[in-house]
Backbone as CSV, one residue per row, in Angstrom:
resi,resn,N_x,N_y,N_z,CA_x,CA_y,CA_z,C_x,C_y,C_z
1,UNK,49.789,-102.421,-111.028,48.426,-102.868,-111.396,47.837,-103.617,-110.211
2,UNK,46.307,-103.221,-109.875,45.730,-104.305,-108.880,46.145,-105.699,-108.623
3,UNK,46.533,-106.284,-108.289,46.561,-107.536,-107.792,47.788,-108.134,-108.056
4,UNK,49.159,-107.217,-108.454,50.364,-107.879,-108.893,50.937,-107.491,-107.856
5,UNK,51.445,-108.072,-107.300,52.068,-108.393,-105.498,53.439,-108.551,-105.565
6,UNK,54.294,-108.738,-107.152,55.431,-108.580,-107.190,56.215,-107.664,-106.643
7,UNK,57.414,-108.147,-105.502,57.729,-106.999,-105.328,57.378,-105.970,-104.321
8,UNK,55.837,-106.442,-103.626,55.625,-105.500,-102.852,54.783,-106.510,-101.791
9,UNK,55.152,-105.539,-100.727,54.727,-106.272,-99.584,53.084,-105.885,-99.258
10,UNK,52.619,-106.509,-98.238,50.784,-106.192,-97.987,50.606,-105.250,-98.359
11,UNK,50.943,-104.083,-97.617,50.821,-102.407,-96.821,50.983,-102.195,-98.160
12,UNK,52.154,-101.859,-98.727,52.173,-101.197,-99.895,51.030,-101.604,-101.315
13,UNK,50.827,-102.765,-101.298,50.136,-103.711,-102.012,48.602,-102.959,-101.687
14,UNK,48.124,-103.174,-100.516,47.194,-102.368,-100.479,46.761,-100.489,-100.841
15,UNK,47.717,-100.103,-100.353,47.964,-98.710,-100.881,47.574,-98.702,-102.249
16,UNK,48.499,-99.315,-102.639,48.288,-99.390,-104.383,46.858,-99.449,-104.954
17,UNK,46.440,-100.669,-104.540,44.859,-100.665,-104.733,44.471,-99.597,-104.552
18,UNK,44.107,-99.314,-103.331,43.234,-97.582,-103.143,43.334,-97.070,-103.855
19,UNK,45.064,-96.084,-104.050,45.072,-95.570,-105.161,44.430,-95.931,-106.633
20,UNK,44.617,-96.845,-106.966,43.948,-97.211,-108.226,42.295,-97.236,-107.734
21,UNK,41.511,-97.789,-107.376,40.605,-98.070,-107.203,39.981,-95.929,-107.049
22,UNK,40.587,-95.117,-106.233,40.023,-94.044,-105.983,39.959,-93.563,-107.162
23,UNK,41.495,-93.680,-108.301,41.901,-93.066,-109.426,40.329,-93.759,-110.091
24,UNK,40.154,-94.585,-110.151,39.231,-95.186,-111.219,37.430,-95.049,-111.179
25,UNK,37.618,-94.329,-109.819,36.040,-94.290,-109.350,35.814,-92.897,-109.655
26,UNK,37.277,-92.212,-109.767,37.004,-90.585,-110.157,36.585,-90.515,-111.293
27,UNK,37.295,-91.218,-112.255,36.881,-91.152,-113.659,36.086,-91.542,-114.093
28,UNK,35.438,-93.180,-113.002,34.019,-93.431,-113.519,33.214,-92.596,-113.119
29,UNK,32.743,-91.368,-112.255,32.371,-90.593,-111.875,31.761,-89.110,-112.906
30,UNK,33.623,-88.990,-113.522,33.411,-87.693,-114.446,32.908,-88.292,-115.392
31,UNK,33.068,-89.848,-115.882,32.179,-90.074,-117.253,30.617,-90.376,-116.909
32,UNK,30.227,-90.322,-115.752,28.912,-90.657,-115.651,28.459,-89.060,-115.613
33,UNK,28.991,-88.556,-115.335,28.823,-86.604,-115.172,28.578,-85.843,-116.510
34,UNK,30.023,-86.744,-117.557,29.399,-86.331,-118.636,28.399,-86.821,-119.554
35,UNK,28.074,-88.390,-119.019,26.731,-88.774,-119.880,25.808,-88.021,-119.338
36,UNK,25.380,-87.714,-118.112,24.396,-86.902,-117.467,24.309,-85.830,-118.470
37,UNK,25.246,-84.936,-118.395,25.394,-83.537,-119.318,25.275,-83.758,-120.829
38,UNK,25.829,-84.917,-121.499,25.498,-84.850,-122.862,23.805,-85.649,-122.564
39,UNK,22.958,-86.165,-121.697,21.550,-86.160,-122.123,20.926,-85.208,-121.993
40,UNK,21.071,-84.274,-120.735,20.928,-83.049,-120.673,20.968,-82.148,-121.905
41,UNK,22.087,-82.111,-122.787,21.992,-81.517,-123.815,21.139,-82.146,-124.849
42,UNK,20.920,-83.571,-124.908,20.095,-83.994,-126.189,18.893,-83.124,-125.328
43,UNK,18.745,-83.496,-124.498,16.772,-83.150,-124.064,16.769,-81.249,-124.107
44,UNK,18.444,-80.790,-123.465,17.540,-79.468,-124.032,17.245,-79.022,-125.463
45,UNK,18.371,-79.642,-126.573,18.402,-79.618,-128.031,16.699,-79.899,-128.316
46,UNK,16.428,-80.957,-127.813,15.169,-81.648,-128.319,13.860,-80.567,-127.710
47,UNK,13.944,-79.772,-126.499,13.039,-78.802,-126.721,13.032,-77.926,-127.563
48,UNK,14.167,-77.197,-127.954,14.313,-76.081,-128.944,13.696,-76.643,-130.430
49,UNK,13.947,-77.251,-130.450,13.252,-78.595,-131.652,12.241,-78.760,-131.812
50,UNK,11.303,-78.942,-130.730,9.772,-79.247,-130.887,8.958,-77.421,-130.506
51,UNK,9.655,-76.771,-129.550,9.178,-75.312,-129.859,9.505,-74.867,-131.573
52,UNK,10.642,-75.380,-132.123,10.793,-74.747,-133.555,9.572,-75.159,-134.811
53,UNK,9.190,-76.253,-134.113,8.526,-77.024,-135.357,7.168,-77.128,-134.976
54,UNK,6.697,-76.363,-133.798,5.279,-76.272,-133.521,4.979,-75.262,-132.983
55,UNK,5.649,-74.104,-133.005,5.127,-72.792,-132.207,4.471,-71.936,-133.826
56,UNK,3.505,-71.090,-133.110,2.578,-70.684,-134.457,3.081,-69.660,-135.175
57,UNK,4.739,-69.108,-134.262,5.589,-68.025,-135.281,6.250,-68.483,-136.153
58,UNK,6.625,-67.600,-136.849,7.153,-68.394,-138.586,8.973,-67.932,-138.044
59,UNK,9.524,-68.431,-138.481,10.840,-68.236,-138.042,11.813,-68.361,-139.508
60,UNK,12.903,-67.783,-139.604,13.588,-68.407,-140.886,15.291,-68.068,-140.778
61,UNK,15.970,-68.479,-140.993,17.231,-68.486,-140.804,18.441,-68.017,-142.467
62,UNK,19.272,-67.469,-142.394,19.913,-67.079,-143.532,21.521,-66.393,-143.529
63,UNK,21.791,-67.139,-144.179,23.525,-66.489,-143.973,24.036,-65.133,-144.118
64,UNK,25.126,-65.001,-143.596,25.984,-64.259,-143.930,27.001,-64.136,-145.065
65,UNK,27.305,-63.215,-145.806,26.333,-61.889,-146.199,25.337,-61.736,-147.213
66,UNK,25.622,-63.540,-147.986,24.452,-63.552,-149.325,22.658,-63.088,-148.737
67,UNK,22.769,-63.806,-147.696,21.367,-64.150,-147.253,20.644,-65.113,-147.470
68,UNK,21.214,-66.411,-147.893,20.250,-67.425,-148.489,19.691,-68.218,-147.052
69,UNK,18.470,-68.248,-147.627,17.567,-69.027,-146.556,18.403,-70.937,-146.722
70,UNK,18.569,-70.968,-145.167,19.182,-72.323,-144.629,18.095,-72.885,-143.822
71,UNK,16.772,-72.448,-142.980,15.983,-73.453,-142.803,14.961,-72.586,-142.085
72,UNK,13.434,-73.117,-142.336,12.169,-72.411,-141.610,11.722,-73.375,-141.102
73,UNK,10.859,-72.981,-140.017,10.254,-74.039,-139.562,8.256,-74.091,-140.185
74,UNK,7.492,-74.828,-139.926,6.174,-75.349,-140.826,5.228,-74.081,-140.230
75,UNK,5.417,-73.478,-139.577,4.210,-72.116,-139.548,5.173,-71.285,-140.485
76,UNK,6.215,-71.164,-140.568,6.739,-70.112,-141.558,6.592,-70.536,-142.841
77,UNK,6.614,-71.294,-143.497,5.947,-72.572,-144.460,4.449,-72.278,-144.790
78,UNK,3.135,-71.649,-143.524,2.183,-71.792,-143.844,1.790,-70.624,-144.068
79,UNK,2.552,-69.552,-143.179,2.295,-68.099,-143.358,2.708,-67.499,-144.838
80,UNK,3.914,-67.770,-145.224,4.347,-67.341,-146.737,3.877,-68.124,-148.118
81,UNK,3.209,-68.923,-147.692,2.520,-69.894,-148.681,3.444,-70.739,-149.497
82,UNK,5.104,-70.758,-149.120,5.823,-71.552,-149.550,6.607,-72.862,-148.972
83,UNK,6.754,-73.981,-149.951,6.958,-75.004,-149.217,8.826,-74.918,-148.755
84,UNK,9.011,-75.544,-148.021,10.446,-75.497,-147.195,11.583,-75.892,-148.558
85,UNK,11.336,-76.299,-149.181,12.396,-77.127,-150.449,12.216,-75.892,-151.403
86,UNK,11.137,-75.074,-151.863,11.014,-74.123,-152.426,11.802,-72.942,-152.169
87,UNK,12.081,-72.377,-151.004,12.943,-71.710,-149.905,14.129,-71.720,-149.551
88,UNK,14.787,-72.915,-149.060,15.573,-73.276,-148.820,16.875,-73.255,-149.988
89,UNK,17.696,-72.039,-149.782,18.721,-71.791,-150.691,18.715,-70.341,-151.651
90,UNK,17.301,-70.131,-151.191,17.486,-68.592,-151.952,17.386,-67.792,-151.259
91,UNK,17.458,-66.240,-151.727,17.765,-65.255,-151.357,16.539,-64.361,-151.515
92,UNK,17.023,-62.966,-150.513,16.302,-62.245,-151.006,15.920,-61.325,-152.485
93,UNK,16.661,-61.402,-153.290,16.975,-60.987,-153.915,15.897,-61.906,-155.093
94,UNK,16.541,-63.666,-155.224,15.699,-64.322,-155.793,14.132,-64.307,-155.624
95,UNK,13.692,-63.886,-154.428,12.675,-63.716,-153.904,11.948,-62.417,-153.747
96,UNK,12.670,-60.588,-154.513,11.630,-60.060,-154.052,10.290,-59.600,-155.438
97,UNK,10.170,-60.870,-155.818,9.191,-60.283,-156.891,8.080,-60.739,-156.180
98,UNK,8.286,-61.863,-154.989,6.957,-61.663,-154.321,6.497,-60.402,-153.198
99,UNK,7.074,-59.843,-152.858,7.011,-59.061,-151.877,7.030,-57.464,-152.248
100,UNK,6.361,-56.753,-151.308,5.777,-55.168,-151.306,5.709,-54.626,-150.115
101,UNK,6.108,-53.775,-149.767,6.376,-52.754,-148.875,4.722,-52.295,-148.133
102,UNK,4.409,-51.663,-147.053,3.881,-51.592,-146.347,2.003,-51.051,-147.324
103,UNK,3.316,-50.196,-147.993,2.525,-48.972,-148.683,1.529,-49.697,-149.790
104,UNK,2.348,-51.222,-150.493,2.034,-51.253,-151.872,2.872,-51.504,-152.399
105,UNK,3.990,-50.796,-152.885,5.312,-50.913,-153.405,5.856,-52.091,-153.660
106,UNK,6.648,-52.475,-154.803,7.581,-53.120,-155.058,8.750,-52.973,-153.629
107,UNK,9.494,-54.279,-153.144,9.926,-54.130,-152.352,11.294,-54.932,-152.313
108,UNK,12.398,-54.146,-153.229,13.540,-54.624,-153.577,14.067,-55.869,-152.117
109,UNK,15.043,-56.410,-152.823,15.788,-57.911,-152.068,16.731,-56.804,-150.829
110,UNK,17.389,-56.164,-151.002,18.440,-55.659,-150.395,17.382,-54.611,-149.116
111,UNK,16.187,-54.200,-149.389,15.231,-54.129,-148.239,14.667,-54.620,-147.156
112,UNK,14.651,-55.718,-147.617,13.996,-56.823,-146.817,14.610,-57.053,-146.041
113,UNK,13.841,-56.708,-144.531,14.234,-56.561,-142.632,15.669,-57.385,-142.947
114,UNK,15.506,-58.337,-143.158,16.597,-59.213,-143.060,17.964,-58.930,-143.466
115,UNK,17.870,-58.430,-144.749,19.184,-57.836,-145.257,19.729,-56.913,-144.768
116,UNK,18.971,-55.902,-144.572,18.957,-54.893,-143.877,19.191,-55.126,-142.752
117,UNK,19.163,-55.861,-141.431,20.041,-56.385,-140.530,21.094,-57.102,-140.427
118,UNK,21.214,-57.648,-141.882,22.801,-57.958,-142.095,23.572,-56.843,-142.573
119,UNK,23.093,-55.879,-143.370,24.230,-55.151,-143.618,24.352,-54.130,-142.686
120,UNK,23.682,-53.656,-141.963,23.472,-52.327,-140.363,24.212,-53.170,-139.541
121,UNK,24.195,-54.559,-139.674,24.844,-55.247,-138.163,23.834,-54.847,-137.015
122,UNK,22.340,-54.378,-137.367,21.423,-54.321,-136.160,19.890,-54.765,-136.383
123,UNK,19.170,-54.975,-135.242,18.161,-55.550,-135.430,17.317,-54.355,-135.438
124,UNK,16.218,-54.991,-136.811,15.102,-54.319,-137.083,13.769,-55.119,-136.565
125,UNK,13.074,-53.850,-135.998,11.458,-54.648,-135.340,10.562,-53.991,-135.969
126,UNK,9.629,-55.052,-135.893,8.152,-54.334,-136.682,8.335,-54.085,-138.143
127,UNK,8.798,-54.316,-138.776,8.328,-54.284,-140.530,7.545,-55.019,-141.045
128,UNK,6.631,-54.179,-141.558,5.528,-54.959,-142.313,5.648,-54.750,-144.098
129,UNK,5.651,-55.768,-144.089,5.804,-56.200,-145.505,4.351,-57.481,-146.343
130,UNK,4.424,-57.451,-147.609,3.280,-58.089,-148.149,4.136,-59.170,-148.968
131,UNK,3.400,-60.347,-148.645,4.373,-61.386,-149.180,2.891,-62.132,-150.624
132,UNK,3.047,-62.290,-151.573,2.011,-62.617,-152.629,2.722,-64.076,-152.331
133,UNK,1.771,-64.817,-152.441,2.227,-66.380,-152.615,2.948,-67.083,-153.955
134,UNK,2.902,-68.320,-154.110,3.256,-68.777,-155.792,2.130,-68.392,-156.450
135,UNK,2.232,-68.491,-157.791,1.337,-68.026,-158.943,0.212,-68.782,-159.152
136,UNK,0.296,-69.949,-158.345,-1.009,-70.858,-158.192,-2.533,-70.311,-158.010
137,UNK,-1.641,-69.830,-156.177,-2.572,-68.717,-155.556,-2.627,-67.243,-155.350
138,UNK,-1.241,-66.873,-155.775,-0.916,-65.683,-155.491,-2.016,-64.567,-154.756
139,UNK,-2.118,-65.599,-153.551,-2.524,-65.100,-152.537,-1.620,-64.021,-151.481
140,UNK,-2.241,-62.767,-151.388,-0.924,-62.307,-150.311,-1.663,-62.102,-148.889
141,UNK,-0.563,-62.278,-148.478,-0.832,-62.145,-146.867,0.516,-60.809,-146.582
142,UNK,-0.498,-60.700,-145.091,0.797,-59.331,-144.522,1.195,-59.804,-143.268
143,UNK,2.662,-59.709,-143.005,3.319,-59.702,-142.397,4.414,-59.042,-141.224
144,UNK,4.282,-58.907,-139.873,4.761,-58.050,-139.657,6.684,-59.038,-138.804
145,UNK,7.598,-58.214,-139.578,9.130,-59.171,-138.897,9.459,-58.644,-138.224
146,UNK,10.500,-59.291,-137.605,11.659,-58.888,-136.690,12.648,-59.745,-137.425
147,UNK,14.097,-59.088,-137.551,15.474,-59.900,-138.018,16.317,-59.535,-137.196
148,UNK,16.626,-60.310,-136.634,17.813,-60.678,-135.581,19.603,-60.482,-135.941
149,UNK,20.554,-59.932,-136.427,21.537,-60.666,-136.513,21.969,-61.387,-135.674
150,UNK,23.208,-62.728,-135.943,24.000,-63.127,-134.889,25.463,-63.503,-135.237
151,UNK,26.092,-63.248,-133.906,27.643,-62.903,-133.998,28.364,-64.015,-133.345
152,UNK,29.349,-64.438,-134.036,30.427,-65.044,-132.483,30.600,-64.692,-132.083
153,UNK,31.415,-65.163,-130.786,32.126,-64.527,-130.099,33.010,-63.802,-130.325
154,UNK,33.288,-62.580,-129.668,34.364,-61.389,-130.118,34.340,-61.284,-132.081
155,UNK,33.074,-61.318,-132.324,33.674,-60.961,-133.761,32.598,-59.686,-133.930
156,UNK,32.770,-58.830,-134.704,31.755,-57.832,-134.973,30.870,-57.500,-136.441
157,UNK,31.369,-59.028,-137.438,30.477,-59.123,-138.271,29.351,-60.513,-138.226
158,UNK,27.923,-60.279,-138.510,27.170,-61.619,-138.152,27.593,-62.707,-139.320
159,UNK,27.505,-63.129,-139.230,27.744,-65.173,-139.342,25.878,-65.579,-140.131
160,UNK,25.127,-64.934,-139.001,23.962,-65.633,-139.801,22.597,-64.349,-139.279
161,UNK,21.335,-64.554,-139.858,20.375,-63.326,-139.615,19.260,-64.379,-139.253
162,UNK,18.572,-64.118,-138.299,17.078,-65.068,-137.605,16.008,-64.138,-137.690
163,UNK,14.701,-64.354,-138.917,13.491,-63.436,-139.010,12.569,-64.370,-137.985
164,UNK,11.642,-63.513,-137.298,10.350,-64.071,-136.595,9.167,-63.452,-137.200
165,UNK,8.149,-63.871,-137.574,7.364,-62.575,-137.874,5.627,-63.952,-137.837
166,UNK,4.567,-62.736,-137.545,3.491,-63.191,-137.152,2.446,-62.973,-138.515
167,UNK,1.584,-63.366,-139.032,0.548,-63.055,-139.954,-0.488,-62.133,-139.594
168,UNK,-0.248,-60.977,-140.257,-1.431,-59.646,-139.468,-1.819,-59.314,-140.782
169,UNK,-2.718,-60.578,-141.960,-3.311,-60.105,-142.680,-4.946,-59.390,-142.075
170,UNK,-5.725,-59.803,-141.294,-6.969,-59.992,-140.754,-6.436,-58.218,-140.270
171,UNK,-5.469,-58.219,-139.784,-5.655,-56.768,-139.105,-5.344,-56.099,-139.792
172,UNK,-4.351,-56.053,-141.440,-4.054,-55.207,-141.861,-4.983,-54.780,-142.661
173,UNK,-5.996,-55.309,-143.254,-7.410,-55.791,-143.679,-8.282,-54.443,-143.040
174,UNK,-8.463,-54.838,-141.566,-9.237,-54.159,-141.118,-8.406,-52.390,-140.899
175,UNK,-7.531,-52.669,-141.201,-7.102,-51.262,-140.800,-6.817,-50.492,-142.219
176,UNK,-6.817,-51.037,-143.766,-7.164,-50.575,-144.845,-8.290,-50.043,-145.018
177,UNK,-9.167,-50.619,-144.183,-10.604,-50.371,-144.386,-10.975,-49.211,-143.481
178,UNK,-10.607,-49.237,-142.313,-10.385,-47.523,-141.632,-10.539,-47.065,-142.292
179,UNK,-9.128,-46.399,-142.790,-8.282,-45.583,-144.035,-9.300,-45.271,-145.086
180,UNK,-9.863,-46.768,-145.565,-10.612,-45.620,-146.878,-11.978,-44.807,-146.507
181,UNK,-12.767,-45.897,-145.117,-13.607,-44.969,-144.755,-13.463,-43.752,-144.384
182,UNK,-12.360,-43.396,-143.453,-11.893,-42.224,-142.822,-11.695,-41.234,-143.795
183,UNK,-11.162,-41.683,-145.043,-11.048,-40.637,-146.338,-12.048,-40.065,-147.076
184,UNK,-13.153,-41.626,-147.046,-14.711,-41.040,-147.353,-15.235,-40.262,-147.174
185,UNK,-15.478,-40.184,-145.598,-16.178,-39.071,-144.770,-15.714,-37.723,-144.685
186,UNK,-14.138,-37.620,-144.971,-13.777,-36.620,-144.796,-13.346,-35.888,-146.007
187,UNK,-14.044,-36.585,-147.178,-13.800,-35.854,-148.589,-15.498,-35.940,-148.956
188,UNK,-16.656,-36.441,-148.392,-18.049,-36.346,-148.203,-18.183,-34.822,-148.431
189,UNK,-19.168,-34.623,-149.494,-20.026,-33.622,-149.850,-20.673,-33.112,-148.701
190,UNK,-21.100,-34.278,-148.026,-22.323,-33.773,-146.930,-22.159,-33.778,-145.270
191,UNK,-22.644,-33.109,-144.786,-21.687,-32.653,-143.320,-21.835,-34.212,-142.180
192,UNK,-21.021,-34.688,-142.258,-21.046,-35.708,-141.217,-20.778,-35.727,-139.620
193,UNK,-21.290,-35.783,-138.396,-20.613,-35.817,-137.016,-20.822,-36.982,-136.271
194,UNK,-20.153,-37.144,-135.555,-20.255,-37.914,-134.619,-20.503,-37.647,-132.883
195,UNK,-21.276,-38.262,-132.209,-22.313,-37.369,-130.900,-21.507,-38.775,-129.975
196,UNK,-21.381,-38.110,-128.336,-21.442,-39.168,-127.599,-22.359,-39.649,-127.083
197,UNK,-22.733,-40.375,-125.814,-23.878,-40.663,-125.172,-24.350,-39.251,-124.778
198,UNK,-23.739,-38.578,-124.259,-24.208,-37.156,-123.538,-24.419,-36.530,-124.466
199,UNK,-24.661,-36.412,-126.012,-24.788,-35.456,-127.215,-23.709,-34.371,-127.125
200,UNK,-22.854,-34.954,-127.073,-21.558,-34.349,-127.195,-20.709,-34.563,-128.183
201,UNK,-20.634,-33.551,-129.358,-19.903,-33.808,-130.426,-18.067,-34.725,-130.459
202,UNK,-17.897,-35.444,-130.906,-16.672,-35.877,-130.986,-15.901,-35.901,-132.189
203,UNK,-16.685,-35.531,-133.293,-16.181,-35.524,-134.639,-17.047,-35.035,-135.471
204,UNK,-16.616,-34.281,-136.286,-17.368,-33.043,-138.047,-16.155,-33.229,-138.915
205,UNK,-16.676,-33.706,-139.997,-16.230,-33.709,-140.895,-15.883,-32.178,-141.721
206,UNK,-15.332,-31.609,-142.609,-14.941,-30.284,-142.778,-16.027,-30.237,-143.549
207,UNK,-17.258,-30.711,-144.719,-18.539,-30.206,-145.071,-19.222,-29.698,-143.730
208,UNK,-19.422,-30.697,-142.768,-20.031,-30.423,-141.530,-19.440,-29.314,-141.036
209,UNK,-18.463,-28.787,-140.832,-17.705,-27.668,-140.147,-18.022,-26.576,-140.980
210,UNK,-18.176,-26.388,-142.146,-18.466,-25.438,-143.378,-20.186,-25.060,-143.191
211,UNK,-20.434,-25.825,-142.558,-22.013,-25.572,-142.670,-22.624,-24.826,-141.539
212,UNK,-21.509,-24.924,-140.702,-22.110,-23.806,-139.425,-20.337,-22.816,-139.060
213,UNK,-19.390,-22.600,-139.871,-18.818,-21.718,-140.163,-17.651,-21.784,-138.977
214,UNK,-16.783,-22.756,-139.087,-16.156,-23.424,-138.214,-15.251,-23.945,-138.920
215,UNK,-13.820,-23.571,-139.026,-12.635,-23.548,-139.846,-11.910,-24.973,-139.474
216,UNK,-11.774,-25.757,-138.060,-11.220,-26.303,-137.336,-12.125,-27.207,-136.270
217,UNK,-11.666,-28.340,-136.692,-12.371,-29.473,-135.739,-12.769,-29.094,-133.847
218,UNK,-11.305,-28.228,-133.578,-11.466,-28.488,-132.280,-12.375,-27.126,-131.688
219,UNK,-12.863,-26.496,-132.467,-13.488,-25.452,-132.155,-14.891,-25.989,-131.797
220,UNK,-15.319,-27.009,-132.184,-16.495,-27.520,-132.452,-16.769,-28.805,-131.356
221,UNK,-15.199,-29.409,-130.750,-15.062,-30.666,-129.898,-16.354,-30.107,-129.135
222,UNK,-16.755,-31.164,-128.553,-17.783,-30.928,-126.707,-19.033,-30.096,-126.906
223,UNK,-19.377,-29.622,-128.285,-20.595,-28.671,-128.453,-21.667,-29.894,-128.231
224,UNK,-22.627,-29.766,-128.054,-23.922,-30.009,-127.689,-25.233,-29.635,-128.463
């Protein structure tokens, strides 16, 4: 020990020190290395944290293999019209009497992106689905997901499933409304076209095509 001289002469006496003193500056060293690294980890924890709880995608998390929702963050909260305590612990299954398929449809629990990437073991992109709110408002909005699985290491079944998904009621809206016009015109009694700037046809409806004896749209493209 530093400063016990029993036994030993200067030279060695000093030696000793060093040694101890180097031994002890190493270790105060690696523990200052690892406070560095464990703040490092609070501050990167603490970004993932404030991106989770303020980015405008809805996010939601759920086990393996039930599927019960373990935690969303407050845009996923605002997009599905449900509160986090409401959520938190159920399934899809408990949950698909709110939800409908792209089309309209009833849209069974064992469908839903999510499950469906737990039981494939792969990720699904782009599903759009219709989520009706509580019965308050049973307001629906549309939704388009992505479900993630995730794995440990070396294992090849997931552990847990991560949905992201954005609110594309406004567009799905506008793109219903296409659809029924587009069906209008083209089940219209009366001959409809469409001209470019140059009076160049770009579209006849099949009354319109019937009326000057023209079986097929493209026979008719670019007329004038």
């Amino acid at each position: 020990f530093p400063g016990d001289t029993a036994g030993m002469d200067a030279a060695t006496q000093v030696k000793a020190d060093e040694a101890f003193l180097e031994a002890f500056g190493s270790a105060l060293t690696n523990h200052l290395d690892s406070l560095e690294e464990l703040e490092q980890l609070r501050f990167t924890v603490q970004q993932y944290q404030d991106l989770f709880t303020t980015m405008p995608l809805g996010i939601l998390y759920k086990t393996a293999p039930e599927g019960c929702i373990t935690e969303l963050n407050p845009a996923a909260e605002q997009i599905l019209g449900f509160s986090c305590d409401t959520l938190v612990g159920k399934t899809s299954t408990d949950l698909e009497q709110y939800a409908i398929d792209a089309d309209g449809n009833a849209l069974p629990g064992r469908q839903h992106p999510t499950m469906v990437a737990l039981r494939t073991h792969q990720p699904v992109y782009n599903c759009v689905m219709g989520i009706r709110g509580p019965k308050a408002s049973h307001e629906l909005r549309w939704v388009r997901v992505d479900a993630i699985p995730q794995f440990h290491q070396d294992e090849t079944y997931p552990y847990q499933v991560y949905a992201t998904f954005r609110d594309i009621t406004e567009f799905k809206q506008v793109q219903d409304s296409l659809r029924f016009s587009q069906h209008a015109i083209e089940s219209a009694e009366d001959g409809i076209a469409f001209i470019d700037l140059k009076s160049r046809l770009t579209y006849a409806n099949p009354a319109f095509l019937a009326l000057f004896g023209y079986a097929e749209l493209d026979e008719m493209i670019g007329m004038t």
